[in-house]
N, C-alpha and C positions, 0 to 999 in steps of 0.2 A: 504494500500500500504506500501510495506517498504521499511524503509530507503537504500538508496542505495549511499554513499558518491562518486562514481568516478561519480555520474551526473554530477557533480560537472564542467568534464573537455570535457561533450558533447559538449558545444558549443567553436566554435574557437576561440571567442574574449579571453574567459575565460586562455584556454592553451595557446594562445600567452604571454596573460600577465604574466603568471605562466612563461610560458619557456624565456621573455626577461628580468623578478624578476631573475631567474636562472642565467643567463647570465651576469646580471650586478654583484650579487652576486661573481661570480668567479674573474671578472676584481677585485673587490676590495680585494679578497682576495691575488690575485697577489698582488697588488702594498703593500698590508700590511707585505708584507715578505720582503717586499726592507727595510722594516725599525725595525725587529724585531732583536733581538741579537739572536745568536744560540751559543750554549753549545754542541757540536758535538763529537762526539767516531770518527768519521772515516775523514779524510781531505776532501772530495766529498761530504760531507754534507756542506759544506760551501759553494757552488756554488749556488746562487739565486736560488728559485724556485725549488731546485733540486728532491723534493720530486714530485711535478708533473709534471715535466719532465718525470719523475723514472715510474710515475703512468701509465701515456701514452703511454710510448712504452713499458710496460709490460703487458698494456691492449689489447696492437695493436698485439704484440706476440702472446699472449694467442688467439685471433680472428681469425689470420689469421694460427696459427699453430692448431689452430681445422681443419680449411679448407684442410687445407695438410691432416691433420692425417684424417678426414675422406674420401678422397682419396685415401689412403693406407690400414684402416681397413674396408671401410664402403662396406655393401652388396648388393645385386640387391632386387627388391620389391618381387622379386619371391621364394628366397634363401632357404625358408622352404615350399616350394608348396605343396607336395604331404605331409609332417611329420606334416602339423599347425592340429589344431583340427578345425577350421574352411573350409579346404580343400576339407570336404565331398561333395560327392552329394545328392544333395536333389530334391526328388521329385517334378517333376514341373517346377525345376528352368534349362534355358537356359545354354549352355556352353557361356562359356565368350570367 
């Protein structure tokens, strides 16, 4: 049998505790930025936290401006019917 590491996160006791490690992880990361000094290029880099403030609505942008944008570019399931190489008929097989 081989090894296979994401077994690891079959069971839910396992990934709870993994994702509530994660969770406390961050808290502490917050509060360790209350007490860090910063050396900053830009004035807005001094506001607490400001880096994952920054992170989160650039991640939430990016999310939710995919959803727009594939609204705008995105195509029907059908869009290359008759031109895909898979479009043949084949002997035997039913129309859909």
């Amino acid at each position: 049998m081989k090894f296979n590491p994401f077994l690891f996160f079959e069971k839910s006791k396992r990934l709870r505790a993994l994702l509530i490690a994660f969770i406390i992880l961050c808290f502490i990361l917050f509060a360790i930025d209350f007490f860090v000094e910063r050396y900053v290029y830009f004035e807005i880099e001094r506001v607490y936290n400001f880096y994952s403030i920054y992170g989160f609505v650039m991640f939430s942008i990016i999310i939710f401006g995919s959803r727009l944008l594939r609204s705008l570019l995105g195509r029907s399931e059908n869009f290359y019917d008759k031109k895909a190489v898979d479009s043949e008929d084949y002997p035997g097989m039913k129309e859909k």
